[in-house]
PADREN-658583 format. One line per 8 residues: number of its first residue (from 1); their letters; for each residue y, z, x of C-alpha. Coordinates in pm, 1 decimal. Each point is the difference from the previous one (the first is absolute). Layout:
NUM) a) Y:Z:X ~ ...
***
This chain:
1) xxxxxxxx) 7487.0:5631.2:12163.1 ~ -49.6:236.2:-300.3 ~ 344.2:183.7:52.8 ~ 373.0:-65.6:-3.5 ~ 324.6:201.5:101.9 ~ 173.6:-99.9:-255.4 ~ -135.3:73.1:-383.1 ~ -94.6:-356.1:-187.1
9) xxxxxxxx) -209.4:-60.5:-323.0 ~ -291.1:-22.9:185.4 ~ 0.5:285.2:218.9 ~ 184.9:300.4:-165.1 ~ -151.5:337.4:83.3 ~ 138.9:169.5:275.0 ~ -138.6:134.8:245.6 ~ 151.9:239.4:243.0
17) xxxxxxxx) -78.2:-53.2:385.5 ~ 70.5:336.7:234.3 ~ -65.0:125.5:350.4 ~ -60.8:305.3:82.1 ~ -71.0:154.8:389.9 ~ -274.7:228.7:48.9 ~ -112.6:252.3:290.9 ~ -393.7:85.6:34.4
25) xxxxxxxx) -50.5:213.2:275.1 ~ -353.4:-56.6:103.0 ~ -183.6:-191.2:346.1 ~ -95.9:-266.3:-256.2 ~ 250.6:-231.9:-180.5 ~ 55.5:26.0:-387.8 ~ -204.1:-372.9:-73.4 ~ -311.4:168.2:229.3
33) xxxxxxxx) 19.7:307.9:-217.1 ~ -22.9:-203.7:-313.2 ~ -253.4:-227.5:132.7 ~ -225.1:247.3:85.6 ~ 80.4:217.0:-301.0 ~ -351.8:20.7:-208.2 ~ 165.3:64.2:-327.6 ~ 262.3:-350.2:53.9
41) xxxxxxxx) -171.9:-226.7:-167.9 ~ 32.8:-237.0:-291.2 ~ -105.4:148.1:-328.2 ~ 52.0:373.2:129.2 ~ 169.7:246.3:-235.4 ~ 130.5:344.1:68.4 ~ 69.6:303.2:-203.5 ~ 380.7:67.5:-32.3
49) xxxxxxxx) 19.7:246.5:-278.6 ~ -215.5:101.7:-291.2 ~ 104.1:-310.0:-206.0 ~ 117.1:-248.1:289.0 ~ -160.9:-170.4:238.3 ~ 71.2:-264.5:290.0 ~ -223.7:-318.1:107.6 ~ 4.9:-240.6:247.5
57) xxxxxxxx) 31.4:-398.1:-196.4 ~ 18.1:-185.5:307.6 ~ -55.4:32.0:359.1 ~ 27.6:-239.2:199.1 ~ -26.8:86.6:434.1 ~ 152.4:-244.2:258.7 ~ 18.0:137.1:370.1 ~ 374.5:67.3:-5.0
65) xxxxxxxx) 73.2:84.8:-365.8 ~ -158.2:127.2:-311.6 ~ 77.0:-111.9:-320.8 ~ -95.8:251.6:-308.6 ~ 68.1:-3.9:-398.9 ~ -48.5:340.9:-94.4 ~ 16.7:146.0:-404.2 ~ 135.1:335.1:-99.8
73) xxxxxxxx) -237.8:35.8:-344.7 ~ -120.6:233.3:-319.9 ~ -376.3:-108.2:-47.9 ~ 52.4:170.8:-343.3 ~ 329.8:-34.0:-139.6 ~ 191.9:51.9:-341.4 ~ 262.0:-236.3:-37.0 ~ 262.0:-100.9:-274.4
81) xxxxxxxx) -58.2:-326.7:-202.9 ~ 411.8:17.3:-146.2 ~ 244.1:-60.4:281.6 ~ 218.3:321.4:53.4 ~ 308.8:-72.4:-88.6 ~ -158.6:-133.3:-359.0 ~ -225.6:323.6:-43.3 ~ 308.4:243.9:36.5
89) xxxxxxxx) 243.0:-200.2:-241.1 ~ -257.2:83.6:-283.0 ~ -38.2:342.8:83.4 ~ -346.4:42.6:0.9 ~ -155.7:307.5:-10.6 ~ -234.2:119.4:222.5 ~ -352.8:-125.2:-208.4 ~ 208.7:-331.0:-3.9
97) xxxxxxxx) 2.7:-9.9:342.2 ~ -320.8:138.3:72.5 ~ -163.9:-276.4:-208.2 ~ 232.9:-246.8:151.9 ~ -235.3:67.7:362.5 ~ -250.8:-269.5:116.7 ~ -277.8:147.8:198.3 ~ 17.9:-269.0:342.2
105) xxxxxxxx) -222.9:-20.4:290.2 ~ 93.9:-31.4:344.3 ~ 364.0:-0.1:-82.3 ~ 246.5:-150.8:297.0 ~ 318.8:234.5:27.3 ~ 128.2:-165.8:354.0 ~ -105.6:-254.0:246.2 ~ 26.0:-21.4:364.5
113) xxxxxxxx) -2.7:-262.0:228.9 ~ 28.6:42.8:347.7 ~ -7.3:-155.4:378.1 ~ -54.1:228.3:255.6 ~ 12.2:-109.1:368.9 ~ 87.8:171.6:354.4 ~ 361.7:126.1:-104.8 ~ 95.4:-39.2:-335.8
121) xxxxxxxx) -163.2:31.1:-359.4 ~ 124.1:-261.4:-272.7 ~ -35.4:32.7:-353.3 ~ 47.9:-154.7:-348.2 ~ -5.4:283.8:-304.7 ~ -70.0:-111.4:-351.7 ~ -67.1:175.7:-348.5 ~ 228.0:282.7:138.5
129) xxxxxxxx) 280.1:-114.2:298.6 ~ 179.4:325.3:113.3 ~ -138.3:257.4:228.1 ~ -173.8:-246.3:227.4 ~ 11.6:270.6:349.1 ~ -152.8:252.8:-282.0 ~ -269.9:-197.5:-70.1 ~ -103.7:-163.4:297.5
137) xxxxxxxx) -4.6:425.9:130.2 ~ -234.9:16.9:-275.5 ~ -256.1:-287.5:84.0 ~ -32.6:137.9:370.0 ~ -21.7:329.0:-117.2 ~ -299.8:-49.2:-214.1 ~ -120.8:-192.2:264.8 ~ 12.5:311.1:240.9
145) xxxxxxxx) 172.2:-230.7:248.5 ~ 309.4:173.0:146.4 ~ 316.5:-266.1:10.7 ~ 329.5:64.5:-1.3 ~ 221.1:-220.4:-223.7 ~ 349.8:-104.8:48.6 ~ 232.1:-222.1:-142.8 ~ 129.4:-270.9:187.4
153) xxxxxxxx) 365.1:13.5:-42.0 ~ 244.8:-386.0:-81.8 ~ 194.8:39.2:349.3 ~ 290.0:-181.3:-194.1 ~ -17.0:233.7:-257.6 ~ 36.5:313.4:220.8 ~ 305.7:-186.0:221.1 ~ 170.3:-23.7:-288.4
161) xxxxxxxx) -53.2:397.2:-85.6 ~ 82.7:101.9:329.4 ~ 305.8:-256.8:-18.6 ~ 165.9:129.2:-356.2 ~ -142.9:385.1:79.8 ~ -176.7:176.0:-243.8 ~ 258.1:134.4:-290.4 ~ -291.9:228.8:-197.7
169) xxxxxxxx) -369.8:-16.7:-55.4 ~ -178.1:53.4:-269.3 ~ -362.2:116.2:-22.8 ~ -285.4:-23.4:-331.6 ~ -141.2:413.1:55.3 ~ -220.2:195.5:-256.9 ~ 31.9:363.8:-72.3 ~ -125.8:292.3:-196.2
177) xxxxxxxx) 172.3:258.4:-158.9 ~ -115.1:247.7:223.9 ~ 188.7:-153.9:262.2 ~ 291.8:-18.6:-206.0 ~ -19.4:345.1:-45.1 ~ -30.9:70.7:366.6 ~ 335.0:-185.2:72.6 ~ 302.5:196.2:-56.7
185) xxxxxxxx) 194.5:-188.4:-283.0 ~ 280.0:220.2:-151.0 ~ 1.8:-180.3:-332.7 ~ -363.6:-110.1:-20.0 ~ -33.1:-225.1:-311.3 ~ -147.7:157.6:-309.9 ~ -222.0:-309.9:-39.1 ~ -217.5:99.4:273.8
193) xxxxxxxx) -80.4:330.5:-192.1 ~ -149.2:-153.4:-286.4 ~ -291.1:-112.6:293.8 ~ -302.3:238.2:-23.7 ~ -142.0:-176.5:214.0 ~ 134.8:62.8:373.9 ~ -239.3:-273.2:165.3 ~ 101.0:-288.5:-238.4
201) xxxxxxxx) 157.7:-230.5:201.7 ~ 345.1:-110.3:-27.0 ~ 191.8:-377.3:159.8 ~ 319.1:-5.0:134.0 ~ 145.4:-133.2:259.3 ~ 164.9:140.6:313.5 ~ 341.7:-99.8:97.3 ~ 97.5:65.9:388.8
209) xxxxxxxx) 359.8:-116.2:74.6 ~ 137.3:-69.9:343.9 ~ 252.7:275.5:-66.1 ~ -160.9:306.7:-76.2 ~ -265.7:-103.1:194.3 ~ 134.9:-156.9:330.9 ~ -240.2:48.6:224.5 ~ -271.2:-115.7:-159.8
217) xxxxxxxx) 135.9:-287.2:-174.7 ~ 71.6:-103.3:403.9 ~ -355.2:50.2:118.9 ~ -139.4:-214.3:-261.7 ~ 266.8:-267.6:50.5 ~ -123.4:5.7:375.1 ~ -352.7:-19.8:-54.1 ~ -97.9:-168.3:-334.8
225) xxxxxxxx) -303.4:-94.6:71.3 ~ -150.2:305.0:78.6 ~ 160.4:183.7:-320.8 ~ -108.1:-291.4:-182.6 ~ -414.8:90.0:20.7 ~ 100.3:353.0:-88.7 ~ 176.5:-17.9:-301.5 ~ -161.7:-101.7:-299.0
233) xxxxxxxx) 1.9:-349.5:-142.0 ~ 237.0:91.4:-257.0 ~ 332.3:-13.3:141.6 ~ 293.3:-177.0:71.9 ~ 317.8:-19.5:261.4 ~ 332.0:-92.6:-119.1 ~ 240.8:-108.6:284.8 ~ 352.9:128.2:92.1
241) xxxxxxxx) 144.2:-344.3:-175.4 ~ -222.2:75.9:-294.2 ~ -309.8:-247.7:-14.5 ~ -270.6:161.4:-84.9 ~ -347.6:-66.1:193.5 ~ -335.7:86.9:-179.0 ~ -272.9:106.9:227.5 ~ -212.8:-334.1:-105.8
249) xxxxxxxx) 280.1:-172.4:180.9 ~ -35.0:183.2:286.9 ~ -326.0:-130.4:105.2 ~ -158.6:-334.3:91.1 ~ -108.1:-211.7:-283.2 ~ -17.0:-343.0:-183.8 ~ -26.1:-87.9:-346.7 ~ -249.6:-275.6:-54.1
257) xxxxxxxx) -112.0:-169.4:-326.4 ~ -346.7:-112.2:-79.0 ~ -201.8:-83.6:-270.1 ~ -141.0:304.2:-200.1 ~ -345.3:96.2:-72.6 ~ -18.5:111.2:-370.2 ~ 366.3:205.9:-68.5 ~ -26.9:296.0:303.5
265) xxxxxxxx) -120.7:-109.8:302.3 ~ -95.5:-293.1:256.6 ~ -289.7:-181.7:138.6 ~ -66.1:148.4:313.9 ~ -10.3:-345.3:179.6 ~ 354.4:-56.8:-93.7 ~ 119.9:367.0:124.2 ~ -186.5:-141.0:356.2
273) xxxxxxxx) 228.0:-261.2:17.7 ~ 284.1:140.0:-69.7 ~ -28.8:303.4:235.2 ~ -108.0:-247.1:299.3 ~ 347.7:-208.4:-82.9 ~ 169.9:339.5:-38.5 ~ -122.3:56.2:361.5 ~ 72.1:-299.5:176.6
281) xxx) 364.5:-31.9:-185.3 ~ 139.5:361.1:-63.7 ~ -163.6:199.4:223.0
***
């Protein structure tokens, strides 16, 4: 066994196991589509944006699951040598920085391993860890196959929301000036003048509490995991006796620990392993 779920000296990378639902509307099943899918193959790679592109690592096609590593990658990319934090404390200016940029090829920016059988998908992230439901959109996207992705919600965690009621929630949004200016502020801050630019994005985050906003706060309290798949994966509930529940926490997952392959990722072999024990223990 090449995992643990616990962290030791041996095996001390984590690794992330969720479960996620999925509806594919179609006379065939999701594993036929994929089977028969002339572009699903082992060593495949697809154009995701001028700079990025996706490939298929590993494939490997059993008759009730599929098992896939899939990279997110810049054949051509332009990265810093000096670790960030060290390259801002010096101030360098921008030639500094410029000549600071190693020219890499075929440069990994996230890694995805997944199971994918008759109900559920199951997947281990690496490199980059949030915005799994994002991604995995992505992947079937670019694949032109058309699945829906949901989260699969911790049942325990959702008693327990529905048991303390939901006190406020609290939402990651972006905005734009222009929409600022649409909204009717009667002191709108001076800071937002000094932005020529009205499509520059601003982050906040948007506070509902259960008594200005009753009704709603009561129809998400009733049906959580429906609100959960719509709301983005930035936010989090804090409960009428004031514990506060991040949306990470709201789904089904399992830290596992395994031994890392170089200092960002995992040998897909181990990831195997780890989802079929997250299967036949979690799920």
């Amino acid at each position: 066994m090449n995992f643990s779920e616990s962290k030791t000296k041996e095996f001390k990378k984590t690794a992330t196991a969720y479960v996620f639902d999925y509806e594919y509307n179609n006379e065939k099943s999701l594993l036929q589509a994929l089977g028969e899918h002339e572009e699903f193959v082992e060593g495949s790679d697809f154009k995701i944006s001028q700079s990025h592109k996706m490939r298929i690592k590993k494939l490997e096609m059993e008759p009730e699951r599929i098992f896939v590593h899939i990279t997110f990658y810049e054949p051509h990319a332009l990265v810093p040598i000096t670790p960030a934090i060290v390259s801002e404390s010096k101030n360098s200016s921008n030639d500094d920085k410029e000549k600071d940029l190693h020219s890499i090829e075929n440069y990994d920016n996230s890694h995805v391993f997944m199971i994918i059988d008759g109900k559920h998908i199951y997947t281990i992230n690496q490199i980059i860890y949030t915005h799994q439901r994002t991604r995995l959109d992505r992947i079937f996207k670019t694949l032109g196959v058309g699945v829906k992705i949901k989260d699969k919600v911790n049942k325990s965690t959702v008693d327990k929301i529905q048991r303390e009621k939901i006190k406020h929630l609290v939402i990651g949004v972006s905005t734009t000036m222009k929409v600022i200016d649409d909204i009717k502020i009667k002191n709108k801050l001076s800071i937002f003048e000094k932005e020529n630019n009205s499509d520059a994005p601003f982050y906040g985050m948007l506070f509902l509490d259960h008594k200005s906003n009753f009704g709603l706060i009561e129809s998400i309290s009733d049906d959580i995991e429906s609100v959960v798949n719509e709301l983005s994966e930035d936010f989090y509930i804090v409960t009428r006796k004031d514990n506060k529940i991040k949306s990470s926490e709201i789904k089904t997952k399992k830290d596992y620990y395994t031994i890392p392959y170089g200092t960002k990722t995992i040998k897909d072999k181990y990831a195997k392993e780890i989802l079929i024990h997250f299967i036949g223990t979690v799920v």
